[in-house]
C-alpha positions in Angstrom: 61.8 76.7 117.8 59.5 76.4 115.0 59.2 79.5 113.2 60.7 81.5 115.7 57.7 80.6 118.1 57.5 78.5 120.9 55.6 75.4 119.3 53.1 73.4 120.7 52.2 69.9 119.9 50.2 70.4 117.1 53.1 72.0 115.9 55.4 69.6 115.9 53.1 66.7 115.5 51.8 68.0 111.7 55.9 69.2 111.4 56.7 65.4 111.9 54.2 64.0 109.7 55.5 66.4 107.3 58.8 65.9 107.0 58.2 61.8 107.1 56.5 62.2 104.1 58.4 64.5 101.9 61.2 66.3 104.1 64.7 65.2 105.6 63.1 62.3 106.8 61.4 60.6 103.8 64.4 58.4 102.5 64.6 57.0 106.3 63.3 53.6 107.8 63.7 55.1 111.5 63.4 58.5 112.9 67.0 59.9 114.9 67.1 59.3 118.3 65.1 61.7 120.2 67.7 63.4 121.6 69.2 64.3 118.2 65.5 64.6 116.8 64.8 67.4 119.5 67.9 69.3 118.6 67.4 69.3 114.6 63.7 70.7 115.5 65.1 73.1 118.5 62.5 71.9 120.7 62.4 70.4 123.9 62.5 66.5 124.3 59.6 66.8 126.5 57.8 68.7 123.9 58.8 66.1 121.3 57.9 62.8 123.4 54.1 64.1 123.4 54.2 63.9 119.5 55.9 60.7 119.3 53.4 59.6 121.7 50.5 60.8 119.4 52.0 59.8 116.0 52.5 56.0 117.9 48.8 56.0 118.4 47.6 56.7 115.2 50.1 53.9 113.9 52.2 56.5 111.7 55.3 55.0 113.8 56.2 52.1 115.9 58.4 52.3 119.0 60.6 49.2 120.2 63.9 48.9 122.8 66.7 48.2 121.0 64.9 49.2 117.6 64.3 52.3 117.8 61.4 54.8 116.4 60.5 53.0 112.6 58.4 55.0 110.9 55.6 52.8 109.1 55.4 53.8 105.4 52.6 52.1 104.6 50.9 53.9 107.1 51.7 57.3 105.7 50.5 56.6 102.1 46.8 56.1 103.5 45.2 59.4 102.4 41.9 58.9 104.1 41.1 57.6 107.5 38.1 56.7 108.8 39.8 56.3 112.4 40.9 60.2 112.4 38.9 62.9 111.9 39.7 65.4 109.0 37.4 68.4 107.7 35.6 67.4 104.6 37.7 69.4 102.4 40.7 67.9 103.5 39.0 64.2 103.2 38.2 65.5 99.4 41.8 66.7 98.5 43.1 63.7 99.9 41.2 61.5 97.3 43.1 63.9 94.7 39.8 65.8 94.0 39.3 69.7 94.5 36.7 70.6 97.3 34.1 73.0 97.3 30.3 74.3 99.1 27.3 74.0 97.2 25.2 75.9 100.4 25.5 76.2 103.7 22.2 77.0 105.2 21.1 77.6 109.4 18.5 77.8 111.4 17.0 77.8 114.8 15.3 75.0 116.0 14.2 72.9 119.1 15.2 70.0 120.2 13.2 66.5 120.1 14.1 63.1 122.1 16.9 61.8 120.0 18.9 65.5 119.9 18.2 65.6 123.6 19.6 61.9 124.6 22.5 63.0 122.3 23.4 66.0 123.3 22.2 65.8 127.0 20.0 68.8 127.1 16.3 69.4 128.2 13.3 68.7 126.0 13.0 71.4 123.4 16.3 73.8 123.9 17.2 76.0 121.3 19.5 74.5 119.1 21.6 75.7 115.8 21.2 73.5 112.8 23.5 73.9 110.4 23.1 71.9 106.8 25.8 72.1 104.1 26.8 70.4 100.7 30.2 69.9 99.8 31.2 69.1 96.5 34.0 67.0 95.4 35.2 68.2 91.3 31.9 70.2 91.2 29.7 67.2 91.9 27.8 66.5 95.9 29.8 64.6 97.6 29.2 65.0 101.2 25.8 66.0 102.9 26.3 67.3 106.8 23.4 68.2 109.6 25.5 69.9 112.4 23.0 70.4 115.9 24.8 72.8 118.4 23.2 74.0 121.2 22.3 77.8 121.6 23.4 77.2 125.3 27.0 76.6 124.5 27.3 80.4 123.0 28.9 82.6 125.2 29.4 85.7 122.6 26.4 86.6 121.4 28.2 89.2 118.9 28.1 86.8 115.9 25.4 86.6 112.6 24.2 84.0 110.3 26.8 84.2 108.1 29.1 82.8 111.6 27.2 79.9 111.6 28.3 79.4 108.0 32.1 78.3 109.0 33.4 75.2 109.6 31.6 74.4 113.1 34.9 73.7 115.1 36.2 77.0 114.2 32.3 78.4 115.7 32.9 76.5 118.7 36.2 77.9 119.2 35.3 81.4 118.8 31.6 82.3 120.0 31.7 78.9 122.9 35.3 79.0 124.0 34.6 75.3 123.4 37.1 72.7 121.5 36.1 69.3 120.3 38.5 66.9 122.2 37.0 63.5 120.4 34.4 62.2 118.7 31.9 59.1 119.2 31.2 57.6 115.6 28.7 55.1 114.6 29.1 54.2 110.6 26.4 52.4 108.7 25.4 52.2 105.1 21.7 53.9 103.9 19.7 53.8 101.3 19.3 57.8 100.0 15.9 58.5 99.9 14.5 61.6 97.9 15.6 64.2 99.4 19.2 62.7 99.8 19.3 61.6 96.3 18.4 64.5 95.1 20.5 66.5 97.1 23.6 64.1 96.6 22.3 63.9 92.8 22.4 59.8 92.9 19.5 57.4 92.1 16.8 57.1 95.0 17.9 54.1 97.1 21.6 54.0 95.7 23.8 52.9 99.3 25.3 55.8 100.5 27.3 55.7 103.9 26.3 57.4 107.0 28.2 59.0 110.0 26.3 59.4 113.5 29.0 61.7 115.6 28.5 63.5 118.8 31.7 65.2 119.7 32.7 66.1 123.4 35.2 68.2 125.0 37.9 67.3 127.0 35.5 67.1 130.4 33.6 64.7 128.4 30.5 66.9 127.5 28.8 66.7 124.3 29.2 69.6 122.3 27.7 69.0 118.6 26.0 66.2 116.5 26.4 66.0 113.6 24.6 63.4 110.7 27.3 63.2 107.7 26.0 61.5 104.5 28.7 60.5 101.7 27.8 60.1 98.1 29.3 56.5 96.5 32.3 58.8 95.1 33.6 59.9 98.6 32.5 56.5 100.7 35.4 54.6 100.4 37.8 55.0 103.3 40.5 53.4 105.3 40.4 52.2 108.9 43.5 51.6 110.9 43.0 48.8 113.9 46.3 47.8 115.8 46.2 45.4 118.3 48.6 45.2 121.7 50.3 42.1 123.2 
């Protein structure tokens, strides 16, 4: 066991990654059998097929008869992903840089067409938005509108200062709700004033902009969220593999 605790996935999945990188297994080409790789983590080999099975699809490691598990090092030495979602302070640290918050500010609001198409909810529901800066080295980096509906709240014990965590944790806590995957559409914009001022960059410099709605496991939308990223923070790395 991990820790002394019964592990789950998660677990073992981040335990992988980290010991591919820098642990017993960073010298290696290929991962032990599984069978020997359950025992050296003192978990179960059913346990240990669902990480394998996850790290596969994310392209960390490549499974073949007769080959065994290779672990893909060019794979691990991509910091930042567009194709798997990471909290903005992690994306910043990745790139080397120290994170921070400017503001993180809420408020009530109703819904127009576009949140309600989104988010599949009637015509002016209450709905949380939540705007923050986060810095990268002190200077704006990343710009974020988070819409979550007042609906989803099933403690109402909580105050502003809640609403000022990282949304997935708010979900979590006050909705009993948990983000299972994300629908993304990237395109670049030009910042206007507000966003150039708020990013600090020249009106109409390109910046890059995420639309997400996230869903739970069922499927239902939980949160939207508009992400803007200042020229600094823009570049990441997509990983596409293709089947035969």
């Amino acid at each position: 066991m991990l820790n002394g605790k019964e592990p789950n996935s998660r677990l073992i999945y981040n335990r992988l990654i980290k010991e591919m990188r820098n642990g017993r297994y960073s010298r290696l080409d290929k991962l032990p059998p599984e069978d020997v790789l359950a025992e050296e983590m003192q978990i179960s080999r059913t346990q240990l097929r669902d990480s394998l099975s996850r790290l596969e699809s994310r392209g960390y490691i490549s499974r073949r008869r007769g080959l065994g598990t290779l672990i893909n090092r060019h794979v691990l030495a991509l910091e930042i992903r567009a194709d798997i979602e990471a909290e903005f302070r992690k994306i910043i640290s990745g790139m080397g840089m120290t994170p921070g918050t400017d503001f993180t500010h809420s408020q009530e609001i109703f819904s127009d067409e576009a949140l309600n198409h989104k988010l599949n909810i009637p015509l002016n529901s209450p709905v949380f938005r939540i705007d923050r800066l986060i810095t990268a080295d002190g200077a704006s980096a990343i710009y974020c509108e988070d819409f979550l509906p007042r609906q989803l709240i099933k403690r109402p014990s909580y105050d502003e200062e809640d609403l000022t965590q990282p949304v997935f944790d708010f979900l979590a806590q006050y909705c009993d709700q948990y983000v299972y995957m994300h629908i993304t559409r990237m395109k670049p914009v030009a910042a206007d004033a507000r966003l150039a001022e708020l990013l600090e960059e020249e009106p109409g410099t390109p910046l890059m902009f995420l639309d997400e709605v996230g869903y739970n496991f069922d499927g239902m939308p939980l949160i939207r969220s508009a992400e803007y990223y200042a020229p600094a923070v823009a570049e990441q790395t997509l990983l596409r593999r293709w089947t035969r």
